[in-house]
VEXMITOR-263051 format. One record per atom (N, C-alpha, C, CB): x, y, z. Coordinates in steps of 0.02 Angstrom, whole numbers, plus 50000, padded with zeros to 5 digits. Glycine has a CB too. Layout:
residues N
XYZ ...
END
This chain:
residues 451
509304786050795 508774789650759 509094794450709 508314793450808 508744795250653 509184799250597 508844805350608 509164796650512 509064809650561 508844817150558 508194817050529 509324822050513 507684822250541 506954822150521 506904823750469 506524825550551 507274824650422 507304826350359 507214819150314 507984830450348 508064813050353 508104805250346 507344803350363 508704801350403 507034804450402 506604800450421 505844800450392 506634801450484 505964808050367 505074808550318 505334806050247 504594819050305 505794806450243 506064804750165 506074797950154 506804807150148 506374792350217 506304786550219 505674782450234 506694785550251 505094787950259 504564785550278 504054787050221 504404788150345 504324789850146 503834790050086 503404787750067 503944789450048 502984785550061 502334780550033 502744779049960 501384785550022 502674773149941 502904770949847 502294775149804 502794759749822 501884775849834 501324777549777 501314786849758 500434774749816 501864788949812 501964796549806 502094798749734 502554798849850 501994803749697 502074805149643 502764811249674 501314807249603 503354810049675 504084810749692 504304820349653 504594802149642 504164816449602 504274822949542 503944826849546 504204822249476 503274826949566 502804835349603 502934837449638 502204836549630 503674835549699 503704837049732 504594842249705 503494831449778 504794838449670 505304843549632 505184847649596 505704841549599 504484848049567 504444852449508 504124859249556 503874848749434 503824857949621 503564862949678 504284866449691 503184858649755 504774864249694 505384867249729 505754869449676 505794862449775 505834865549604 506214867449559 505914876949544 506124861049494 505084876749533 504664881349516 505014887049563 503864879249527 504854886349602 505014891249675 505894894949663 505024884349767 506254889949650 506854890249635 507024894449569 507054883949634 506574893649544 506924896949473 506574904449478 506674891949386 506084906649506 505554912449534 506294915249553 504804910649606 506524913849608 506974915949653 507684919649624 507114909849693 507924914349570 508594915449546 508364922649473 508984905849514 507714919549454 507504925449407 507654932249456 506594924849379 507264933149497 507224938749535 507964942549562 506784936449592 508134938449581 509014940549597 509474942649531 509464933049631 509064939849479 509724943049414 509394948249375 510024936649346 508844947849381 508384954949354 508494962349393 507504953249366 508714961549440 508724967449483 509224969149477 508594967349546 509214976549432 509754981649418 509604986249470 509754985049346 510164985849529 510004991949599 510834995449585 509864986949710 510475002449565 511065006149564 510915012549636 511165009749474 511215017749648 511385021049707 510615025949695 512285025349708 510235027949626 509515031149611 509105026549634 509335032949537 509105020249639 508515015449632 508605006749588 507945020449587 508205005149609 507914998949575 507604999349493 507314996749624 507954993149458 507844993549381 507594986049369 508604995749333 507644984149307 507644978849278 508134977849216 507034977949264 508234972949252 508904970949207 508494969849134 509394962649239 508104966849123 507774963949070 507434972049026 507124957549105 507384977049052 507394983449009 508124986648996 506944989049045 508514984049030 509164988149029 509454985748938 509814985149110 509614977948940 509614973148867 509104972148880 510044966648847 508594971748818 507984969448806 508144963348768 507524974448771 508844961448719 509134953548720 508774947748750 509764953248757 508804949648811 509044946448879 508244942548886 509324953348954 507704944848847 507144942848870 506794937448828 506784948148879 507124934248784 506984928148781 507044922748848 507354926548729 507414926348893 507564920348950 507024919148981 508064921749006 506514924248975 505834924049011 505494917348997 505354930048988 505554916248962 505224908148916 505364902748945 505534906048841 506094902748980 506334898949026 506324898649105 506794899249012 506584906149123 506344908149202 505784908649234 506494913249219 505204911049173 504484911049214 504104904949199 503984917249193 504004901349265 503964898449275 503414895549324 504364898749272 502954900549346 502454902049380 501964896749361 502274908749371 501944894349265 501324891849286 501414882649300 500744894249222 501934881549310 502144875749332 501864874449402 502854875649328 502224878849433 501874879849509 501254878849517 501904886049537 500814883649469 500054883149479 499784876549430 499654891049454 500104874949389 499924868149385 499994860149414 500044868049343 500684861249480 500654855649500 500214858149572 501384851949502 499954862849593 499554864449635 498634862149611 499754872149644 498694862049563 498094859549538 498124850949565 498054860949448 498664847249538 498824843149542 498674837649618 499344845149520 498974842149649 498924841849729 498304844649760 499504845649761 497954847249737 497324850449778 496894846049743 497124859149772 496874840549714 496164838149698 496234832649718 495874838249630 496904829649721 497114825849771 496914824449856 497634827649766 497104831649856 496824832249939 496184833349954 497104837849977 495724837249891 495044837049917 494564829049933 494674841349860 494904825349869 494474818649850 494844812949906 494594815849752 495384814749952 495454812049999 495104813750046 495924811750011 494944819350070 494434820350119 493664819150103 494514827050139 493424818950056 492874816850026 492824809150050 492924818049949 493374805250041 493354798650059 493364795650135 493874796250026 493454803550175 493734800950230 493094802450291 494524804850243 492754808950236 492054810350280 491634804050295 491534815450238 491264803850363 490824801350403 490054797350352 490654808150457 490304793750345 489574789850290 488894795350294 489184779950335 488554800550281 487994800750286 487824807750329 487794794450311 488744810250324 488884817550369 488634820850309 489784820150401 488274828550327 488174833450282 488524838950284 487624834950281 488814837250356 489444844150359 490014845350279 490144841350442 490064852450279 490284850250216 491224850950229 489884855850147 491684848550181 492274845550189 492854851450170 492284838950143 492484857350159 492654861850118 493114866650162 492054864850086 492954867150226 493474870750284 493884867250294 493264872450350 493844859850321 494254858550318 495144856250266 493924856750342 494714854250206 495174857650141 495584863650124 494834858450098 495284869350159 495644874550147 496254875250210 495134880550141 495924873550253 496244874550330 497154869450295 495524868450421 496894862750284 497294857350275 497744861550201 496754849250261 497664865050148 498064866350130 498454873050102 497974863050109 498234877550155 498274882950176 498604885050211 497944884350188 498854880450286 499084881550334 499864882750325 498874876950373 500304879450273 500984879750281 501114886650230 501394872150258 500614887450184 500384893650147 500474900650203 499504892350121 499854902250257 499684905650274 500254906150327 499064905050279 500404904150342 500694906350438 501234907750429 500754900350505 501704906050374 502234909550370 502254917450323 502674904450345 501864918950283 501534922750245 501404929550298 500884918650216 500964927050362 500604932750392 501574931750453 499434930550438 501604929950452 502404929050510 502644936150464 503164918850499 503154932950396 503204936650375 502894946250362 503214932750352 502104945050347 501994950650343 501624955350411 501674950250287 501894954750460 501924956250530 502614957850554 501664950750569 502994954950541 503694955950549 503864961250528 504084951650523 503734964150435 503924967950389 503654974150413 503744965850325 502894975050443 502674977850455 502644982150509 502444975850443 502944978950571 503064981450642 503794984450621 503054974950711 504334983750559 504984984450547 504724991550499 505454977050510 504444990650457 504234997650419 503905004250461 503674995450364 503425002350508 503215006850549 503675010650599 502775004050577 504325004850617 504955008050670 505195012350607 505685001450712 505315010850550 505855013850524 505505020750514 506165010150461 504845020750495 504665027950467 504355033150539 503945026650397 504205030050590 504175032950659 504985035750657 503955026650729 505525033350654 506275037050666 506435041250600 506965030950678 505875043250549 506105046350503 506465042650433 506485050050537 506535036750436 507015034950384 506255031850331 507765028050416 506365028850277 506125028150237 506055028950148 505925029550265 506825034350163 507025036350109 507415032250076 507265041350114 507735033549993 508265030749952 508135021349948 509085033349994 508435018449951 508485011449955 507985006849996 509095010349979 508195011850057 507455008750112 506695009550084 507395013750193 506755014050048 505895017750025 505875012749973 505775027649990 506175011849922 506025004249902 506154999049918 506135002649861 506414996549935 506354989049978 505864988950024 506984986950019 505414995550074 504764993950098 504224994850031 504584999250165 504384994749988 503774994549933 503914989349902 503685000449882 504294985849879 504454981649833 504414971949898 505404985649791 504674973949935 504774966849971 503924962449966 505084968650069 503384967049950 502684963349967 502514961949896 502044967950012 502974962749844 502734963749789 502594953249763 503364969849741 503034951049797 502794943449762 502334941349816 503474936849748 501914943049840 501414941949879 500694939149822 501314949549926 500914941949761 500234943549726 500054935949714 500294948849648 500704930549706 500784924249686 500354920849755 501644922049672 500394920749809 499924921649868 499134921349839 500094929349907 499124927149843 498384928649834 498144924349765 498244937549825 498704922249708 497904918649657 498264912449686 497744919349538 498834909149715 498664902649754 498074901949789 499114901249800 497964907149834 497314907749863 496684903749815 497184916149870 496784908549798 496074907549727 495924904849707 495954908749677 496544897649686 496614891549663 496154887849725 497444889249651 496354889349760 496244883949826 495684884149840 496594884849892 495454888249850 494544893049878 494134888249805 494504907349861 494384889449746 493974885449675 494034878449663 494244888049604 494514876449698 494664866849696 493934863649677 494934862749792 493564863149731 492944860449738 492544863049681 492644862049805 492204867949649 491834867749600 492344864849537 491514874849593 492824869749534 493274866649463 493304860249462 494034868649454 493364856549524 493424848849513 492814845749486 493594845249579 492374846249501 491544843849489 491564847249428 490844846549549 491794853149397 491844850849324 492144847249282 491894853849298 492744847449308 493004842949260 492954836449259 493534843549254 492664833949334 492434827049353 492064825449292 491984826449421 491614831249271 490984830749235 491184831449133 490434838349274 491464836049137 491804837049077 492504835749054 491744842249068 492814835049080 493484831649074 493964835749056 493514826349029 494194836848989 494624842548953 494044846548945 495064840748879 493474845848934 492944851248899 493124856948954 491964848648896 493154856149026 493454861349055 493994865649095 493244861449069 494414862549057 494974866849034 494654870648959 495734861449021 494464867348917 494604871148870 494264877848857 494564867648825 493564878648917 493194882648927 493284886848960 492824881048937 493814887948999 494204889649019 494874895848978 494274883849038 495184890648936 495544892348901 495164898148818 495874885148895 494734895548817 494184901548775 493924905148792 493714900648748 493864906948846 493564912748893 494224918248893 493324909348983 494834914848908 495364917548902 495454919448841 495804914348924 495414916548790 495364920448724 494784923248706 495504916748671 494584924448733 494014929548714 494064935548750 493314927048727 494314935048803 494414943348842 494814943748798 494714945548925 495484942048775 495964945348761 495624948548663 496764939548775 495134944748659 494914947748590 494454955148614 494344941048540 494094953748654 493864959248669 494454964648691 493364957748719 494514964348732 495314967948751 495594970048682 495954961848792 495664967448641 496274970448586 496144972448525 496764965948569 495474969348521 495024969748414 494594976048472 494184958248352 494244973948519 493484980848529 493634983348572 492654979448547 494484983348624 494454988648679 493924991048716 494634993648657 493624985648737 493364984148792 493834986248846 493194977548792 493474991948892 493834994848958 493814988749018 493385002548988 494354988249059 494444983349112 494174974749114 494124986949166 493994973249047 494024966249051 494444961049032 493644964849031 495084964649046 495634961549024 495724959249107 496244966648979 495694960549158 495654958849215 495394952149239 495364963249237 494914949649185 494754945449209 495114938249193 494184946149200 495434940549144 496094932749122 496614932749189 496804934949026 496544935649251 496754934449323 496294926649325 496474941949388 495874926749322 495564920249347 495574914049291 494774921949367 495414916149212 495524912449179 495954909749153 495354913149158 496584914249152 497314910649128 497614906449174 497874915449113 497434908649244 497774904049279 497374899549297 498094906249329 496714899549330 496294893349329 496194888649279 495764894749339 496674890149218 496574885549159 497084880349156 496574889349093 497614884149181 498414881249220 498234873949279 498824889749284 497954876949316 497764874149368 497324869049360 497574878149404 497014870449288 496564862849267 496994857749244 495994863549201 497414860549215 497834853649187 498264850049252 498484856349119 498144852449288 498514848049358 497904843749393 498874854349429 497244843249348 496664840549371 496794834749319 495944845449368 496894835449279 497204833349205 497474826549231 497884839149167 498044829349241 498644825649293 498524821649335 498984829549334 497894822549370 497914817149429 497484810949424 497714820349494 497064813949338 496714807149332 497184803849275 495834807849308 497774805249264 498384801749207 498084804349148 498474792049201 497854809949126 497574811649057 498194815549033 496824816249056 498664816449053 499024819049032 499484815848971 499254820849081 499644808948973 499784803848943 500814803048970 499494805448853 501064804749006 501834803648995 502004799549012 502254806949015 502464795049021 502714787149068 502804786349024 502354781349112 503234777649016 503634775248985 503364772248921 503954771549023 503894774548867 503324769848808 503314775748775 502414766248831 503644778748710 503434782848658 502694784848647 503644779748603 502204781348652 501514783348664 501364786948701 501164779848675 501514785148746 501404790348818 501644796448821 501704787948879 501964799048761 502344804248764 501904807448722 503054803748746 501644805548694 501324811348621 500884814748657 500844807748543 500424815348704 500204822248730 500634826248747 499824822248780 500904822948791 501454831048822 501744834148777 502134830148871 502164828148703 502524831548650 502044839748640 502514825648571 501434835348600 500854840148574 500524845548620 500274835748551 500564845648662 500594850948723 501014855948729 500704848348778 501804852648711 502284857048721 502304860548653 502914853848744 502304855648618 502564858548530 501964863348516 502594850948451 501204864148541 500774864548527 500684874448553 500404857848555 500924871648625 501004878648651 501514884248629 501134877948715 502034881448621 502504885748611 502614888148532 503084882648639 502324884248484 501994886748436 501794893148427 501584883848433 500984890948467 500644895248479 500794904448494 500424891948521 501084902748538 501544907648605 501904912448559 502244902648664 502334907548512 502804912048462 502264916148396 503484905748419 501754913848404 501524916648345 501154923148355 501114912048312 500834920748420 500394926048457 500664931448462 500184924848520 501544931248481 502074937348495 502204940748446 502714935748518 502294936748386 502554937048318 502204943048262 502434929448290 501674940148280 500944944448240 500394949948294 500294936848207 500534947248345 499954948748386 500224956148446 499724940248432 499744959448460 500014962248521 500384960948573 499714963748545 500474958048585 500834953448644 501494954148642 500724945848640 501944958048704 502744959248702 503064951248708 503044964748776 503674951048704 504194946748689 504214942048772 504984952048663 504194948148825 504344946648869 503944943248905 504544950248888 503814937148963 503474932649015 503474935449058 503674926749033 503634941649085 503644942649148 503584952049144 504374938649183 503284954849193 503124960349182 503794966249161 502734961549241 503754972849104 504344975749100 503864984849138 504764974848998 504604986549149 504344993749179 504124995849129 504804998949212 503655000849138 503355005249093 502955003949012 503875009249087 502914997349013 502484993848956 501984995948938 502294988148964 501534995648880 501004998148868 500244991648889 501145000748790 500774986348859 500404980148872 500764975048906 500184977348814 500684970748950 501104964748980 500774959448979 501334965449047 501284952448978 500914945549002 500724944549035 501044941349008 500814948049107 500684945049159 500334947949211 501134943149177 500284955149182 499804959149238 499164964549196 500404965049291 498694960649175 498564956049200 498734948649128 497804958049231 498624944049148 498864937349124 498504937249043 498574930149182 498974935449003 498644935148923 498684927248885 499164941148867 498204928548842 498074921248797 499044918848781 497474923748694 499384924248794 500044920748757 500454918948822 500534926648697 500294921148891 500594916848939 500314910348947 500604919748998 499644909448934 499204901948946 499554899948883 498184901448946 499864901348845 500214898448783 500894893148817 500554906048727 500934899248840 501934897548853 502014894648909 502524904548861 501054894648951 501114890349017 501134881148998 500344892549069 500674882248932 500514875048902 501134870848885 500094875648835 501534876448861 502264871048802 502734870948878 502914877748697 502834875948931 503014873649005 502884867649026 502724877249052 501994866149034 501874860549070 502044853649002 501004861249107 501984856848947 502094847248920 502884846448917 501734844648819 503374850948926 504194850548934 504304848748999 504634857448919 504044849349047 504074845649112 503784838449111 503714849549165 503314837449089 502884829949073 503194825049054 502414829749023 503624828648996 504154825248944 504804822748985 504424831148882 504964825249039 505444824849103 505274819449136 505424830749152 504694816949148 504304814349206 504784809149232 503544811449188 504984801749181 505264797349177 505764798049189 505204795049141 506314801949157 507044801049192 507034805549268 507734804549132 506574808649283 506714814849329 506474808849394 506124823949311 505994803849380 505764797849437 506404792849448 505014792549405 506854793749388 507474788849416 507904791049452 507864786049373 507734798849425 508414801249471 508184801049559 508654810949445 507264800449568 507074803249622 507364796549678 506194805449616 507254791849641 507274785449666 507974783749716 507234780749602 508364788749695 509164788849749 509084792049800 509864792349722 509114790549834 508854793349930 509334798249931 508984786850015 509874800249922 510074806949946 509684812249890 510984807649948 509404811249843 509134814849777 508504816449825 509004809649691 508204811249836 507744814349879 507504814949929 507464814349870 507874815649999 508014817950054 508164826650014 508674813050097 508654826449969 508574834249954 508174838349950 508714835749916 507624833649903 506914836349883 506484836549940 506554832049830 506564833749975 506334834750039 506364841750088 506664829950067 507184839950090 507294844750139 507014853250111 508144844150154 507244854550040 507094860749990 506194861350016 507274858149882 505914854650002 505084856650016 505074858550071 504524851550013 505314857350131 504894859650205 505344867250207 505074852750295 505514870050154 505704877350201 505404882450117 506974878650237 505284880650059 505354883250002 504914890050003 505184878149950 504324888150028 503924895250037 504254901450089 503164893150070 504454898350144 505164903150185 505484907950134 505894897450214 505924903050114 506444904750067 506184911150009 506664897250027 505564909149985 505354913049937 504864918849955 505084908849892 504624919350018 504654926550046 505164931050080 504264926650085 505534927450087 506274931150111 506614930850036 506824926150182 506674930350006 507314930549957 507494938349933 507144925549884 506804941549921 506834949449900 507244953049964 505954953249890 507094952150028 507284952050094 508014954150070 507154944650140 508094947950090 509034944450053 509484949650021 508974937949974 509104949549944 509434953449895 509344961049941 509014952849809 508904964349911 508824971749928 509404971949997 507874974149950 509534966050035 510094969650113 510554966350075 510024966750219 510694963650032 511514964550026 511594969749956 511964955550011 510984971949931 511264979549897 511334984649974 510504983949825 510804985049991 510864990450052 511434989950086 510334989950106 511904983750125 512534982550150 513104985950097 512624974350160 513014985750023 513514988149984 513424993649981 513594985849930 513034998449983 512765005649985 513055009050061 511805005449979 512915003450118 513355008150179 513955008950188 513285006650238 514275002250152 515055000450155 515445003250098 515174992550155 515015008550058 515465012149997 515825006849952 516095017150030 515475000449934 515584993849898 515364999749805 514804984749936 515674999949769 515515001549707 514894997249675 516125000849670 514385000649646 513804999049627 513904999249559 513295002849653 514254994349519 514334996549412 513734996749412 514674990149335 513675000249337 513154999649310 512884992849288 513205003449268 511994993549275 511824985749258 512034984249179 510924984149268 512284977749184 512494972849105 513244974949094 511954975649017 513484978149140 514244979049114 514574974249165 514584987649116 515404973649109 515794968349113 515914968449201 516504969149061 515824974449235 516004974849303 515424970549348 516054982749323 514854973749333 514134970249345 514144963249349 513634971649289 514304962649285 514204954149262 514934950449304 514274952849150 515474952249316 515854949849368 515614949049423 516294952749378 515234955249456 515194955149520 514554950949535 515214961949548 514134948449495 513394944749498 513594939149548 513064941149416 513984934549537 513994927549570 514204929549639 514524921749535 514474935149672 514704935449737 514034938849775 515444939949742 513884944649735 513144945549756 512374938949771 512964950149694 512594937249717 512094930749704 512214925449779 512394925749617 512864924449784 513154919349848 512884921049905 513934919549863 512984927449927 512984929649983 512284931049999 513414934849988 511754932949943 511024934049950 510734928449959 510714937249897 511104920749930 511004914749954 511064912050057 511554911449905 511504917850047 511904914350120 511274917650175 512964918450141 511244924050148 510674929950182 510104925250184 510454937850131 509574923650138 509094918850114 509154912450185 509354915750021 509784909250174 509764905050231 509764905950292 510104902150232 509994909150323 509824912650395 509354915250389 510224917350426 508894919250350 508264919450378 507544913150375 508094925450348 507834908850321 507604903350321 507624900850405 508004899450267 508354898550420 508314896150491 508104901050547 508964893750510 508094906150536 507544910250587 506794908950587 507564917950571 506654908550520 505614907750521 505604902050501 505004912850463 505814895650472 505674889950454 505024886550499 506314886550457 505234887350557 504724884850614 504114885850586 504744888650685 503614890350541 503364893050562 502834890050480 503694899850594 503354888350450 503164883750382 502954875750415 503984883050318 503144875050466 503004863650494 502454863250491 503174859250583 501934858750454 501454856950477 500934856250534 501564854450467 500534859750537 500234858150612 499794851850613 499764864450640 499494850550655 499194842550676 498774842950632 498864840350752 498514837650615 497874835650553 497344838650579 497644827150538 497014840550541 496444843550541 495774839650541 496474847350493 495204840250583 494564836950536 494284837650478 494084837650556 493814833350456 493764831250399 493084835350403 493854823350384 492714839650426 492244842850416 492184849350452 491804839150424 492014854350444 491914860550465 491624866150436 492374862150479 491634872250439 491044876750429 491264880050375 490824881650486 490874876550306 491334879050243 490954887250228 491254872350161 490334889950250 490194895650238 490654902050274 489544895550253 490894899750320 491604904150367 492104902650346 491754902950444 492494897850300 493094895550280 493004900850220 493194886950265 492504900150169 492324904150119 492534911950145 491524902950103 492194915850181 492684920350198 493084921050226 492614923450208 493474917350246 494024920050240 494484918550227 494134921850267 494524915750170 495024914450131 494904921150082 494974906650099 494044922750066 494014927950044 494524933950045 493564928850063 494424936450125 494794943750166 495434941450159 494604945750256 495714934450145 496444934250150 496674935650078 496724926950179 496264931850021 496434935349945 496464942649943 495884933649889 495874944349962 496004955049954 496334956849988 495464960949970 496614952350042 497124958450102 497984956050071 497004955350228 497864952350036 498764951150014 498514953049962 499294943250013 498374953949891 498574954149846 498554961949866 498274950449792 497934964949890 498154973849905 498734975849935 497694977449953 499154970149968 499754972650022 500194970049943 499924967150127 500094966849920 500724966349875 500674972849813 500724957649835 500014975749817 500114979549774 500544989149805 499334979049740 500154987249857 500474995349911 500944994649942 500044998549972 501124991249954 501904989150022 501744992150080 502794992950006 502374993750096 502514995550164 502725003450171 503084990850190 502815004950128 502895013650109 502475016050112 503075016350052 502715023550166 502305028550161 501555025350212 502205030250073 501745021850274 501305020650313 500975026150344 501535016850352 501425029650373 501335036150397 500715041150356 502075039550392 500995040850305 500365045450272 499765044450222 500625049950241 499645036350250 499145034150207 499335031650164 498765037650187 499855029350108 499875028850037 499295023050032 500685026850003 498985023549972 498555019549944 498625016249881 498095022449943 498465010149880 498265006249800 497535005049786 498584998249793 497405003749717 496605001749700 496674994249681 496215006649627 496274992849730 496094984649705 495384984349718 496514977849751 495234981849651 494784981549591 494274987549636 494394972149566 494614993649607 494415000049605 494365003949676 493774999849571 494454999549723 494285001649790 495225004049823 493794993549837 495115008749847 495925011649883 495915007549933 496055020249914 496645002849942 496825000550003 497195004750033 497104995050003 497545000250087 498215005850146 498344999450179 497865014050221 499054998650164 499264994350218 499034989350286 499544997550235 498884995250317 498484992450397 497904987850351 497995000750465 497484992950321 496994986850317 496944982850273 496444988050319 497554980250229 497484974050207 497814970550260 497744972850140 498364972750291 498414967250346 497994965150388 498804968050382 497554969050417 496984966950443 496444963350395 496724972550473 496504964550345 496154959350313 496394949650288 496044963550252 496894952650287 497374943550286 497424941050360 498414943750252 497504944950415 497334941150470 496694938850506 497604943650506 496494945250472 495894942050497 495404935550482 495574946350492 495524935650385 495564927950351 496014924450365 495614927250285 496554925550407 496934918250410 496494913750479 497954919750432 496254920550510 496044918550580 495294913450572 495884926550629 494914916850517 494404914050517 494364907450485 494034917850496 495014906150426 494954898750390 495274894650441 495354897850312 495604896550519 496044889650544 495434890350574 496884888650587 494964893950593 494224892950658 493854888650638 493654899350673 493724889650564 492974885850523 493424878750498 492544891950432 494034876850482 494314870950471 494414866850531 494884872050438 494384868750612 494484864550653 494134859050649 494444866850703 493444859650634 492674853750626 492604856450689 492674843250616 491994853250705 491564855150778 491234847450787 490824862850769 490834848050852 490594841450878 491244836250907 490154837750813 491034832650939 491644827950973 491744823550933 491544824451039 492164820150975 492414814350921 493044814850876 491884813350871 493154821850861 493444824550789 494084825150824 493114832250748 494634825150782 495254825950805 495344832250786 495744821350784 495944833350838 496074842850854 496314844950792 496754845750921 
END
């Protein structure tokens, strides 16, 4: 018997689309390595490398990479809904909608709340013994901070079902309605300063992302073999990045893809017409890949890799901040010299830092991996008005924990999400308590049904 890694890899279906499954891990991967070279941690605190040289931030164009992710998640979730659609009971009215979330939620959620239970019972020891200060006081604020990517996965997932029935219905018309809604906050936002409706391109920039992976699964995308097949994605890519440069060029919109300290305006928090730009010329430069990236998939150790990278990647990418921040903290106890960020000392010492935050990353991978495996299939019907919340309480209780951390438990610290003060405890109590309620309402009910 081979290793279980050999054995799901050898047991592939031909009809698998191979390359969504690299571009899920590649995405994840490049999140990760961004994050590790941006972080200027000197002996005051945490920086960004990308304000230190502001040079440096054309790379954003390349490293962020987010909306890849949320576009092959589109990809895969309409997939999985219209399989369960097919699989429901001739003439059942139960609706399919718990169980959808349950089914692709679960390798999402359980390592997520592992994680943020762990962090949490570890932040509360540390500030019960007094510590909390210098390095520790950020790294309990900063470690929940990519959580936020969490919460609009969420969002994606919870909207599958209507967004799909539109575009079932309209095709590109909705994306593109989508994508004009998004330009229109940002007109309001920037010509009439309109207060707080720039907030709402959270739902439209990325749910517009997430359409073109709807795009994708009915082949509207056009890529495969054959020069023809290429001219959407070309015109997608050439189309976006165009765009993207011009918007920067002339328009309000900073240089940078990814958020900078102390900005007046950013791409990404909240999300602007020029990231849905630079998400577009992203997804047609991956499209444009499709074909040689399926030959390479086609060599069994190529993808047994891709394999193995998928069953731990979400692990990996809530621990990675983990990682880094303890092997600055290990160099801070051991009197290891901290250069300054972008100098020749810095830039030497990156790849040994980088190694070892890899090595960190993997041991805690093999500590929580468990916790990412699939659990048993789910039924195909269950109580989509209880799945609905709570997936709800799980969106507001992570994106509020990614916005407040773990600092300053002791004395309340608070964040506003969407205007309301959180606190720690109770967004965690709010993500568990939605994690609790979407695996209850996805079981199905009545007999017959498998566990």
């Amino acid at each position: 018997m081979g290793s279980p890694v050999r054995v799901l890899a050898e047991a592939t279906p031909v009809t698998r689309d191979r390359y969504v499954d690299l571009l899920r891990v590649a995405s994840l991967a490049a999140v990760v390595l961004g994050h590790w070279l941006m972080a200027a941690v000197t002996p005051d605190g945490v920086g960004n490398l990308l304000a230190v040289v502001p040079a440096l931030q054309p790379l954003t164009w390349l490293l962020q990479v987010m909306p890849v992710f949320f576009f092959v998640g589109g990809f895969a979730h309409a997939l999985s809904y219209r399989s369960l659609l097919r699989k429901r009971p001739e003439g059942s009215t139960d609706s399919v909608y718990a169980a959808f979330l349950r089914a692709r939620l679960q390798r999402l959620l359980r390592p997520t709340m592992v994680f943020v239970l762990v962090w949490g019972a570890a932040a509360l020891l540390i500030q019960l013994l007094g510590g909390g200060g210098g390095l520790t006081g950020v790294t309990l604020r900063l470690v929940t901070q990519p959580l936020w990517f969490i919460g609009i996965y969420l969002a994606m997932v919870a909207f599958t079902p209507p967004l799909l029935r539109l575009h079932e219905r309209y095709g590109r018309g909705a994306f593109a309605g989508l994508a004009g809604a998004a330009a229109a906050v940002d007109v309001l936002r920037f010509a009439a300063g309109v207060p707080y409706v720039e907030f709402l391109n959270f739902a439209f920039v990325w749910l517009a992302v997430h359409q073109l992976g709807f795009l994708r699964a009915d082949g509207r995308l056009g890529a495969g073999p054959g020069l023809h097949a290429l001219r959407r994605p070309a015109l997608l890519a050439g189309g976006g990045l165009i765009t993207a440069v011009t918007l920067v060029a002339f328009g309000p919109y900073p240089l940078s893809m990814v958020g900078m300290p102390g900005e007046k305006v950013s791409n990404m928090a909240p999300p602007t017409l020029a990231l849905l730009c630079h998400g577009l010329w992203l997804v047609g430069a991956v499209e444009l890949l499709r074909t040689p990236a399926a030959r390479l998939l086609a060599r069994p150790r190529a993808w047994r890799t891709v394999v193995a990278a998928n069953g731990v990647a979400m692990t990996a990418f809530l621990w990675h901040l983990t990682a880094m921040l303890g092997v600055y903290g290990a160099m801070l106890a051991l009197d290891v010299p901290l250069p300054e960020p972008a100098t020749a000392a810095w830039w030497a010492q990156t790849p040994l830092r980088l190694a070892v935050a890899a090595a960190l990353t993997a041991v805690l991978v093999a500590t929580f991996r468990t916790f990412e495996r699939p659990a048993p299939t789910a039924a195909v019907q269950g109580h989509g008005p209880l799945a609905a919340l709570g997936a709800t309480l799980c969106l507001l209780g992570v994106l509020g924990l990614s916005m407040v951390g773990f600092a300053g438990l002791l004395e309340g610290r608070t964040a506003l999400l969407i205007a309301i003060p959180v606190t720690a405890p109770a967004a965690v109590a709010m993500t568990l308590c939605g994690w609790l309620l979407v695996e209850r309402a996805g079981r199905g009910r009545g007999r017959g049904q498998r566990p």
